[in-house]
C-alpha positions in Angstrom: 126.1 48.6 49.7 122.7 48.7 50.5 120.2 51.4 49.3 119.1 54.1 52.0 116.6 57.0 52.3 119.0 60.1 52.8 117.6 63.2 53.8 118.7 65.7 51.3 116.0 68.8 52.6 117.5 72.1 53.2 116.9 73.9 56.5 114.6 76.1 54.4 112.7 72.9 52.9 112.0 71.6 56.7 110.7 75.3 57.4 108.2 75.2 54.3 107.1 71.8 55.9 106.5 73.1 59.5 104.6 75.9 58.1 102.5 73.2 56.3 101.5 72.1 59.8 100.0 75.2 61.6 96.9 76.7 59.8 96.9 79.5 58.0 93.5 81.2 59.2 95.0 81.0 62.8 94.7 84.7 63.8 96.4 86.4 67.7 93.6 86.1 70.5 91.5 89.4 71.4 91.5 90.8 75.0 89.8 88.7 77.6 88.5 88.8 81.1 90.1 91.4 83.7 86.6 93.1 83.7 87.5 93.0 88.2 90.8 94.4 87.2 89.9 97.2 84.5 87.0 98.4 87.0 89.4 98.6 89.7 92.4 100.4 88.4 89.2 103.1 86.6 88.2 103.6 90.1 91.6 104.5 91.3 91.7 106.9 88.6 88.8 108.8 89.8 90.0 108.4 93.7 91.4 111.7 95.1 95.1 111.6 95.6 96.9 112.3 98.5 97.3 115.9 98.0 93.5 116.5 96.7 93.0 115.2 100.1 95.6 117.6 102.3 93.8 120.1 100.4 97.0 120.7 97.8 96.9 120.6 94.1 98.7 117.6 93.1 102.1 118.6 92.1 102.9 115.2 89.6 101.1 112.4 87.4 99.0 109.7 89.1 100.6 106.3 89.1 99.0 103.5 88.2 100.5 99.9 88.9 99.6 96.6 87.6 102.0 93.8 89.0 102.1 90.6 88.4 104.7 87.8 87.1 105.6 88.0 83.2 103.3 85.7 81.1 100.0 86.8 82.9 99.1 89.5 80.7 100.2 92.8 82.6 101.0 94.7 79.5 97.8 93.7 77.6 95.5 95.0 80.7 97.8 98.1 80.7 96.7 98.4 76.5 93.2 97.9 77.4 93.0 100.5 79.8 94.9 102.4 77.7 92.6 101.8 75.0 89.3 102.4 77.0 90.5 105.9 78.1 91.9 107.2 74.5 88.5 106.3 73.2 86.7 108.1 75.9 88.8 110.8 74.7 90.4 111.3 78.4 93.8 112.0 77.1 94.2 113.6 73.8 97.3 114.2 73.6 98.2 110.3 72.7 99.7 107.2 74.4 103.4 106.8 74.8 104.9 103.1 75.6 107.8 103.3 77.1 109.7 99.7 77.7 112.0 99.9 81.0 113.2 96.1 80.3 115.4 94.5 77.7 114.1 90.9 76.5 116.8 89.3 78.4 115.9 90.3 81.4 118.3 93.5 81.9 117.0 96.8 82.6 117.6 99.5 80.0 119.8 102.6 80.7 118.1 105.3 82.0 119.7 107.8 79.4 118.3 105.2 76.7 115.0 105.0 78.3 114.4 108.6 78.1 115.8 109.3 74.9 113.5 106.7 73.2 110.9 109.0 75.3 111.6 112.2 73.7 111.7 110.9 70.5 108.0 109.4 70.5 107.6 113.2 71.4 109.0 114.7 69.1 111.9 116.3 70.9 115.7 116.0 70.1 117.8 115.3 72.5 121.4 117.0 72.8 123.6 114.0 71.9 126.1 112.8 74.9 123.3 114.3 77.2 123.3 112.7 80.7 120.1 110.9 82.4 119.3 113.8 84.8 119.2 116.4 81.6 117.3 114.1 79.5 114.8 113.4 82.1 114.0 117.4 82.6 113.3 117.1 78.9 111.0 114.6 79.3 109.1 116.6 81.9 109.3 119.9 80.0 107.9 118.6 77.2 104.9 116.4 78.7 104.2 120.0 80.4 100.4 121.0 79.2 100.2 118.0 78.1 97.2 115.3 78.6 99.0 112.2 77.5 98.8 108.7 79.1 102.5 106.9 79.5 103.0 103.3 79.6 106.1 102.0 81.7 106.4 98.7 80.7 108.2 96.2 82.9 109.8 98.3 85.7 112.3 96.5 87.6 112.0 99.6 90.5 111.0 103.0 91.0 114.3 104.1 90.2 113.4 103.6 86.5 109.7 105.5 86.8 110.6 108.4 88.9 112.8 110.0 86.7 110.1 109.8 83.9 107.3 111.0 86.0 105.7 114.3 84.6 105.2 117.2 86.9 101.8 117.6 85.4 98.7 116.4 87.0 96.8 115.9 84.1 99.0 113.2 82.8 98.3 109.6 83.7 101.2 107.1 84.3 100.8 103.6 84.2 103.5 101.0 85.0 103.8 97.4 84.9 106.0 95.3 87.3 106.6 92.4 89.1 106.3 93.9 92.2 105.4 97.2 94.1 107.0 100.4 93.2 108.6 101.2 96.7 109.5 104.4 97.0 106.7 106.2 95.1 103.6 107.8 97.1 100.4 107.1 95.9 100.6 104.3 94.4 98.1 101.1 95.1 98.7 98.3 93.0 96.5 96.0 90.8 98.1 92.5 91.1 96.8 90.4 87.9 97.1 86.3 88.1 95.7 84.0 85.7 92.4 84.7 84.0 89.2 83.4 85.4 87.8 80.1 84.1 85.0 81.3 81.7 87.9 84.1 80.0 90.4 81.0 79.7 88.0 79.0 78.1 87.0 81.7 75.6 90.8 82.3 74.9 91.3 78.8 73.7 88.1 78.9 72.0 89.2 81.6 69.5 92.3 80.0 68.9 91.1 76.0 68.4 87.7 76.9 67.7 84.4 75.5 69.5 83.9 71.7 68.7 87.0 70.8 70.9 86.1 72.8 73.8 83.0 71.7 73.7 82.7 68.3 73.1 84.7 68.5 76.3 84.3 71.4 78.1 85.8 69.9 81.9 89.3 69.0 79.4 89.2 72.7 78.6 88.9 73.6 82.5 91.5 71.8 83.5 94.2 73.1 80.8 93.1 76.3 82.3 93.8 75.3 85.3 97.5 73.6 84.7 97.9 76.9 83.1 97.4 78.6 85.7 95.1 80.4 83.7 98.2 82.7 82.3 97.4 83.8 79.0 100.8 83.3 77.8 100.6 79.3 78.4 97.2 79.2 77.3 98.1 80.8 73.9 101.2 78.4 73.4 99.1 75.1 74.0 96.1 76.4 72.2 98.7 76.9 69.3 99.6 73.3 69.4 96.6 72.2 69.6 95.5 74.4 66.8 98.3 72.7 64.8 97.1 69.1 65.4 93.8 69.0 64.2 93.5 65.3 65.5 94.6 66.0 69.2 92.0 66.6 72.1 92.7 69.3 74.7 92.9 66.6 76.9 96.0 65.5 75.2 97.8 68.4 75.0 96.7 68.5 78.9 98.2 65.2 80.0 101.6 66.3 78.2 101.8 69.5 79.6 101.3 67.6 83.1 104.4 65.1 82.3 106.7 67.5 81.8 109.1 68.1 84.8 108.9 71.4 86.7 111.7 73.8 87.6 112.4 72.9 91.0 114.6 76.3 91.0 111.6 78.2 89.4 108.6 79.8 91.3 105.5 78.1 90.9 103.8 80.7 89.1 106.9 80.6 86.3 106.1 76.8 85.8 103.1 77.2 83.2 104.6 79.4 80.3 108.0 77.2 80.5 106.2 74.2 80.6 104.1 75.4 77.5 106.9 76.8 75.3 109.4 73.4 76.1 106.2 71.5 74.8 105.8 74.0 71.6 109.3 74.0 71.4 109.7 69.8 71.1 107.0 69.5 68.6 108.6 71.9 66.1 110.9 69.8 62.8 114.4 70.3 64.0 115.4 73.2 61.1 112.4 75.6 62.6 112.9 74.7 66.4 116.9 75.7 65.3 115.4 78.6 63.5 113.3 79.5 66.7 115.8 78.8 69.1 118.7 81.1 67.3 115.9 84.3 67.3 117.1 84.5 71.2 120.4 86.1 69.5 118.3 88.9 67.7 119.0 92.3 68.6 117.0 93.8 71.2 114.4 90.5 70.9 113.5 92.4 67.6 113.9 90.5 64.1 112.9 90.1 60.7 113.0 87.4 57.9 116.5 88.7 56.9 117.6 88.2 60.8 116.1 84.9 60.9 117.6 83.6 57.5 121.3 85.1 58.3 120.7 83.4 61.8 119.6 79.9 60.6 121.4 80.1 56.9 118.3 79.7 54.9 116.5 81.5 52.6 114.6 84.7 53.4 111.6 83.8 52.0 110.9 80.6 53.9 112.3 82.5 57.4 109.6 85.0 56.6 107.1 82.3 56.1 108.1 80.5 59.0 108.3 83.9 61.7 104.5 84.2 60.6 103.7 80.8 61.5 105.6 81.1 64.7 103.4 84.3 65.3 100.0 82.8 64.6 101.3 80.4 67.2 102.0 82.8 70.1 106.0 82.0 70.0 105.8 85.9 68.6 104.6 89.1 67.9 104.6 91.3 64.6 104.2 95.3 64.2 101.8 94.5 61.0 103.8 96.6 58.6 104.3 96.0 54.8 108.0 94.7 55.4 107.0 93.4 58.9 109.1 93.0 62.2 108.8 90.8 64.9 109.3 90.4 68.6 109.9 88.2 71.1 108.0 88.2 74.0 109.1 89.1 76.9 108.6 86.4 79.0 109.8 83.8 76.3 113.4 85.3 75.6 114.8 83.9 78.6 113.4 80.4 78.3 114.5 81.0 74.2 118.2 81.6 75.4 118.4 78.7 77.9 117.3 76.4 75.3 120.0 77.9 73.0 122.5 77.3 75.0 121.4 73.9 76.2 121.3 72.6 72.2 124.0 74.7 70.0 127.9 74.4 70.9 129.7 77.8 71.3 131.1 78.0 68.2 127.5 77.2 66.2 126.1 80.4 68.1 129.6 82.3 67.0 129.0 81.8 63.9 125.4 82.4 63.6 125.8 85.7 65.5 128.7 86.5 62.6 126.3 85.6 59.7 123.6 88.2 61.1 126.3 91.1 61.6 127.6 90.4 58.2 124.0 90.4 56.6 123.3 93.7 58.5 126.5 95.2 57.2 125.4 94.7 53.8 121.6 95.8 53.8 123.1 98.9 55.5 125.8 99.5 52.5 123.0 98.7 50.2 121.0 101.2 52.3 123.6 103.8 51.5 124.5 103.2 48.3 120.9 103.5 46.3 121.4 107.0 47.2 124.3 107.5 45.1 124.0 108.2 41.1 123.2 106.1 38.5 126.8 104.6 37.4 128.5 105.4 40.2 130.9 102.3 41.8 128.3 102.3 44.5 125.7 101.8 42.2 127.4 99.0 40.1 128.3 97.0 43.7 124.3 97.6 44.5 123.5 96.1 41.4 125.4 92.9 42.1 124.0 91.9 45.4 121.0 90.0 45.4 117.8 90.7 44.9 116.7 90.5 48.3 119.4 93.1 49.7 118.4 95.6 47.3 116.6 98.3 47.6 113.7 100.4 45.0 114.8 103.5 45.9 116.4 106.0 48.5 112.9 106.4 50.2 112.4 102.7 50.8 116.2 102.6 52.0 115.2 105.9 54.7 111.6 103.9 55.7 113.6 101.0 56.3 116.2 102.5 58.4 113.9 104.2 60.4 111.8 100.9 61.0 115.1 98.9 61.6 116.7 101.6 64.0 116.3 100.3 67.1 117.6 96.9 66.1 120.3 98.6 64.2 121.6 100.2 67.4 121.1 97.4 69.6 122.7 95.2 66.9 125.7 97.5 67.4 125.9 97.6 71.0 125.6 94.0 71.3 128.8 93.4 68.8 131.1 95.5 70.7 130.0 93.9 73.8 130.5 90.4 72.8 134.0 90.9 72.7 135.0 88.6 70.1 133.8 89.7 66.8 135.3 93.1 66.6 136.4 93.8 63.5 132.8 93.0 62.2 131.4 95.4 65.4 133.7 97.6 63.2 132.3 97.7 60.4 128.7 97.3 61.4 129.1 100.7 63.4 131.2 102.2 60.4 128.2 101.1 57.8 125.6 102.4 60.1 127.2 105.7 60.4 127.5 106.5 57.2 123.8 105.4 56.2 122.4 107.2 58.7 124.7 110.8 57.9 123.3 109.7 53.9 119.3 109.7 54.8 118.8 112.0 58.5 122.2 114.4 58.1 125.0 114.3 60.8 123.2 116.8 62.5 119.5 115.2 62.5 121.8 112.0 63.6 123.7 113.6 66.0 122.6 112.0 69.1 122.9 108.6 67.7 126.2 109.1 65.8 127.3 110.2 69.7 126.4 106.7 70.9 127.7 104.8 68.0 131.5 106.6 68.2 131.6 105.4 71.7 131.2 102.3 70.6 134.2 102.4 68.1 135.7 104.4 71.2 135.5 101.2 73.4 136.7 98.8 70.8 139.4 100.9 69.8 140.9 100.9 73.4 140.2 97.5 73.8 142.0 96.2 71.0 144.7 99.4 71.3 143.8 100.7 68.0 145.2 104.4 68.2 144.3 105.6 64.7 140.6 104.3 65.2 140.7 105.8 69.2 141.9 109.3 68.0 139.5 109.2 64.7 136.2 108.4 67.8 137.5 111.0 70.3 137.6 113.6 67.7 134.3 113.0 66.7 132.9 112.9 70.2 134.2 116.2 70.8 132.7 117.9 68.1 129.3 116.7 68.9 130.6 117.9 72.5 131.5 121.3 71.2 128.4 121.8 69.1 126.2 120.8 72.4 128.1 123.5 74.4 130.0 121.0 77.0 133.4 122.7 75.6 135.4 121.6 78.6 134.2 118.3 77.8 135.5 118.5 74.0 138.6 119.6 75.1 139.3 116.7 77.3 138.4 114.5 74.1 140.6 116.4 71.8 143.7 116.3 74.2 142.8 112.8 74.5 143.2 112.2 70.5 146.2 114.3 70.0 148.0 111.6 72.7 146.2 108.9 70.6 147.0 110.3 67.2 150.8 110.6 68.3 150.7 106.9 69.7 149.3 105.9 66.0 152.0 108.7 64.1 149.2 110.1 62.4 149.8 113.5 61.2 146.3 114.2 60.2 144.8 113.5 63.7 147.3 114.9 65.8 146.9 118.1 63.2 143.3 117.8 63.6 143.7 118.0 67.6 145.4 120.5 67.9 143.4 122.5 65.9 140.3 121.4 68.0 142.0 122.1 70.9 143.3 125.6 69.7 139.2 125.7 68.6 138.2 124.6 72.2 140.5 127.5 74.5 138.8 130.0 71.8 135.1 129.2 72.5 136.2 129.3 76.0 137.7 133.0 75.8 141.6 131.7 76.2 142.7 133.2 73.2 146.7 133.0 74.2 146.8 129.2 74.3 144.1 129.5 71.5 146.7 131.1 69.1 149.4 128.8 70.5 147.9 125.7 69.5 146.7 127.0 65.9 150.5 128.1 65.5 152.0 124.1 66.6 148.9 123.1 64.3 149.8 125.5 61.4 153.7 124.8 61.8 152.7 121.2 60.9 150.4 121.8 58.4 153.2 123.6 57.0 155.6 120.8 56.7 152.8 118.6 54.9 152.0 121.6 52.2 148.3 121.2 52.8 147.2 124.9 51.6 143.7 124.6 52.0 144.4 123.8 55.8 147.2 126.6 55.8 144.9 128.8 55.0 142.2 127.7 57.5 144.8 127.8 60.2 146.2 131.3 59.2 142.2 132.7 59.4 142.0 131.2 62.8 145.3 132.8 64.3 144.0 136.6 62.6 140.9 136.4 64.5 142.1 134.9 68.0 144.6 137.6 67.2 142.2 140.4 66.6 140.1 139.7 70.0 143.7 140.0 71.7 144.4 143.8 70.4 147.3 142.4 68.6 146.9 143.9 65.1 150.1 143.6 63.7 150.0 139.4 63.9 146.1 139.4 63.0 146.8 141.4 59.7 150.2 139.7 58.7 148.5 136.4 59.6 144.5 137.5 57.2 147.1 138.5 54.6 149.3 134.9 54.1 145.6 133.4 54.5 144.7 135.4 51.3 147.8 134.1 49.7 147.1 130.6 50.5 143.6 131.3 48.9 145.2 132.7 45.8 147.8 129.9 45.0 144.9 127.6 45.6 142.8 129.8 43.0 140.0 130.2 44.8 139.2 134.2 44.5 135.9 133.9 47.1 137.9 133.0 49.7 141.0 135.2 48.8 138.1 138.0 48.9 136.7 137.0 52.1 140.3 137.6 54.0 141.2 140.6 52.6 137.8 141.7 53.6 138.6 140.2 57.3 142.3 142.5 56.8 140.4 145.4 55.9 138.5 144.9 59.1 141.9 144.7 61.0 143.4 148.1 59.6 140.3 149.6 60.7 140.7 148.6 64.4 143.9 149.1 64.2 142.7 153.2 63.3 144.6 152.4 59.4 141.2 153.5 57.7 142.5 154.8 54.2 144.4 151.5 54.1 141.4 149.7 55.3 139.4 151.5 52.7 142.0 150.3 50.0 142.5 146.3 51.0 138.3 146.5 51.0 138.3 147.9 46.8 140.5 145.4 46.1 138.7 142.4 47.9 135.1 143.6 46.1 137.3 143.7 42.8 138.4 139.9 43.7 134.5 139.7 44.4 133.3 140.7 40.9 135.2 137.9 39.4 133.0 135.0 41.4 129.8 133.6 40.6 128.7 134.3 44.4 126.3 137.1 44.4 125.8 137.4 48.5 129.8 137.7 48.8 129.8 140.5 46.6 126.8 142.2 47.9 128.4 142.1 51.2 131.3 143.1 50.4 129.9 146.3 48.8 127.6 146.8 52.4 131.3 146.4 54.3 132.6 149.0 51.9 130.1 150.6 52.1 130.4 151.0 55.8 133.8 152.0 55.5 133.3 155.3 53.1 130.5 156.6 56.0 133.0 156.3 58.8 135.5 158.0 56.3 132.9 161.1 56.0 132.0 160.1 52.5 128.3 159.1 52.5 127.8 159.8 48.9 129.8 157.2 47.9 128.8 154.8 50.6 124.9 155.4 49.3 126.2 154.1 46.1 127.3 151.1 46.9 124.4 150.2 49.1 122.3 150.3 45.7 124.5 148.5 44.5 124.4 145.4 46.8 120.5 146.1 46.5 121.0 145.8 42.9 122.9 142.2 43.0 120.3 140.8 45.5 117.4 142.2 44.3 113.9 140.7 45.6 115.3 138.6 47.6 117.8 140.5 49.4 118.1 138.9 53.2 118.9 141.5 56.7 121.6 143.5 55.9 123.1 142.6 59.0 123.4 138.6 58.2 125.3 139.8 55.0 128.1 142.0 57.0 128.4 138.3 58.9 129.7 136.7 55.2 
């Protein structure tokens, strides 16, 4: 058998190698050129608007439009000006980029859109909140404001309307490939390729000056089989800037023997061209590793994405996502644990190429080892918030290194930083159809990390999207217990938003799903959302209706803690109906259930709720009685503002009895137990 050379190099070696290639001083390009541009689009600032003209005062923001294909710099001219007029100090009140464009190419909801709005703003949005709702949120709250917005890639003026502020001293500007029909006012600043001597200077910065000048005609003709689009110039320069030995001329003469698109506009021909020529150079393992980043969430990844993606490990993929950003094929945030994106333009040409070279399954499966990397960073995420010793702690300590986390505030700052991808990450795995029991517990893990480090109310409006997501799986795969589990949870959020016809839709929905699924705790759940529901919305006969078919299963099961919940509930819908008798007899078995549960507060708090009762019922000596005997209960707990209440209640009830000695006393004497600190006597009688 003869002796041969077998490559035995890991995908991570051949990373470490291609990152050998490109040098490591290589830093991004600064703004060039567009001086004709930034002038003009100043100028139309200063221009009176329509309504300055008719002699009105302009009723919204000023729309500014720079179109012009992806790959010719748009959004960077959109910075610049941005830049320019923060440091003139024109609009204090900040700069807010607002992307209207996924990196594939779809447009992003335009409930999504705004919420991502209000939260650069500072304002939460109600969670399940609808588009029209949101968007008067976002005009309330740029109202006295003096901000400038950045709409980035608006497919119509659909998308920018809605997030228009109805304040004149706001600036808007948006990018697009075309005009913004359907908006008045607006003149648009199309934006080509650079000029010649800003093209030039571009690839000077990246391949530095002995190239471009020992050959300065080679340098004008890359620019012009550019196009002179930044984007293609940036990608060549990069290769060039890689090859130390190659001329521009060379990387000209390959850029011109590369086939062109005949389906493709002209003007899409230089950045494809470019990036198929990047794309060739690269060692297999990093043009697999490149190639697979078109599966990151929301074109946003990091060097754990990357390494679940390509199966290596993460310290090479971080290595290698900095080369590939030095070369233009990215861009990174800057941070301390740094995240990367891919450009806009690039993410289609990234997916074609991924699925012209990987088979089906390869992609499967590399879309499965990201989810199931996520899923454990966020279980890691939650669980270094748990004690010391805990069996959360002792499964933290046996992942690796790399999963781990210092502490619960690196765990917070990186679930903050990751959000976005988190979420998309999520919607994407429901989507795709096919991997749903990970999509599962991906939206399960985030859940719980983010109730752990923001609170389920902080989290509310994210928690709302992430239950419809189990919501649609669920249904999909006809997974009752799961769908009746969602719906409940969507109609609390509901219900705590206000929309409580909504919430009762959802909860009638999960009592049919938690019947289909014969699970007694979610149809006993319903019901008692439902009963909850018809009482927020004053129907307090079908209210005590469904308590009782809730309470008569409950029952059944022996659960006393929820007996005695559901017996509370039926005395109070019972007390707004006038029907005394039932609300009494129904306070009193809830103080039973307290007391065979030995839990005295609560046995106090619903005798207190009885005595209440009797006294609207005109029983005061017996009210008077059931209230001594709840402050006795009282005295026994450790719960200083029950008691202190219950003495006010008391209190209350000796000065309607014509006994205001007595009731002064024990006024001092809920003084007394709160001392200092005692809060309005009013919250107290609320206990």
């Amino acid at each position: 058998m003869t002796d041969q050379a077998v490559d035995t190099s890991s995908p991570a070696d051949a990373a470490r190698k291609a990152a050998a290639e490109v040098p490591s001083d290589l830093t991004p390009p600064h703004f060039y050129g567009r001086e004709r541009e930034l002038k003009a689009l100043q100028a139309d600032i200063a221009r009176a608007g329509l309504d300055t003209l008719a002699g009105r005062k302009a009723a919204r923001a000023r729309v500014l439009l720079i179109a012009g294909r992806p790959g010719t710099g748009r959004s960077a001219l959109a910075a610049e000006l941005a830049r320019r007029l923060t440091a003139s100090g024109d609009y204090p009140d900040g700069v807010f980029r607002v992307p209207l464009m996924e990196p594939g190419g779809e447009r992003i909801p335009a409930e999504r859109t705004a919420r991502g709005f209000l939260e650069q703003l500072g304002v939460t949005a109600p969670p399940g909140a609808g588009g029209d709702e949101l968007s008067e949120s976002v005009r309330g709250a740029l109202s006295g404001r003096r901000a400038l917005i950045l709409l980035d890639d608006a497919v119509d003026a659909e998308q920018v309307d809605p997030l228009l502020p109805d304040n004149p001293d706001c600036l808007v500007v948006a990018t697009s490939t075309g005009p913004l029909t359907g908006i008045p006012g607006v003149r648009p600043c199309t934006v080509g390729g650079l000029d010649t001597g800003s093209a030039v200077q571009l690839l000077t910065r990246i391949v530095g000056e002995v190239r471009v000048t020992v050959d300065p005609r080679a340098a004008e003709a890359l620019t012009e089989e550019c196009l002179g689009q930044p984007t293609a110039l940036i990608l060549a320069a990069g290769w060039l800037a890689a090859r130390p030995g190659a001329s521009v001329a060379d990387v000209t003469k390959q850029l011109r023997e590369l086939p062109r698109d005949a389906g493709q506009p002209a003007g899409a021909h230089p950045p494809a061209r470019a990036f198929r020529l990047v794309h060739a150079s690269l060692p297999p393992a990093a043009a697999r590793i490149l190639r697979l980043l078109a599966l990151a969430p929301a074109g946003l990844a990091d060097a754990h994405t990357a390494s679940a993606l390509a199966g290596c490990s993460v310290s090479s993929a971080g290595t290698l996502l900095e080369d590939f950003t030095r070369s233009g094929l990215l861009r990174s945030n800057g941070a301390a644990h740094p995240q990367y994106e891919v450009p806009g333009v690039l993410a289609p040409l990234l997916r074609a190429v991924l699925e012209e070279r990987e088979r089906p399954a390869e992609i499967q499966l590399a879309r499965a080892r990201m989810l199931e990397r996520t899923v454990r960073q966020l279980q890691s995420c939650r669980a270094v918030t748990e004690p010391e010793g805990s069996p959360a702690r002792r499964r933290l300590a046996g992942l690796p290194r790399s999963l781990r986390f210092t502490g619960p505030e690196e765990a917070a700052e990186w679930l903050r930083n990751r959000l976005p991808a988190l979420l998309a990450s999520a919607r994407l795995a429901v989507r795709d159809g096919e991997l749903d029991t990970l999509a599962r517990r991906l939206v399960a893990a985030l859940v719980r990390a983010l109730a752990v480090h923001r609170g389920t109310e902080d989290a509310a409006p994210e928690l709302y999207g992430l239950h419809g997501l189990v919501l649609d799986v669920a249904e999909r795969r006809g997974l009752h217990r799961e769908k009746a589990a969602a719906l409940l949870n969507l109609g609390d959020l509901d219900a705590g938003t206000g929309r409580t016809e909504a919430a009762l839709a959802r909860y009638r929905a999960a009592l049919d799903a938690g019947r289909a699924a014969k699970d007694l705790y979610a149809t006993g759940r319903a019901m008692e959302s439902v009963g909850g529901a018809y009482a927020e919305l004053g129907d307090y006969s079908r209210a005590s209706d469904w308590y009782g078919r809730a309470l008569a299963q409950r029952l059944t099961q022996k659960e006393r803690a929820d007996e005695a919940r559901l017996y509370g509930r039926l005395g109070s819908v019972h007390s707004y109906q006038g029907r005394y008798g039932e609300a009494l007899r129904n306070w009193r078995a809830a103080a039973a259930c307290h007391r065979r549960l030995g839990d005295p507060a609560a046995q106090a708090r619903a005798l207190s709720e009885a005595a209440r009762v009797q006294e609207y019922a005109g029983r005061p000596r017996e009210s008077l009685h059931t209230c001594r005997e709840a402050v006795e209960l009282a005295r026994g707990t450790d719960d200083v503002r029950l008691q202190a209440a219950l003495q006010l209640r008391l209190a209350d009830t000796l000065d309607r009895l014509g006994d205001p000695a007595a009731a002064g006393l024990h006024r001092a004497a809920a003084d007394r137990l709160l001392g200092s600190q005692a809060p309005d006597r009013g919250d107290l009688r609320n206990l």
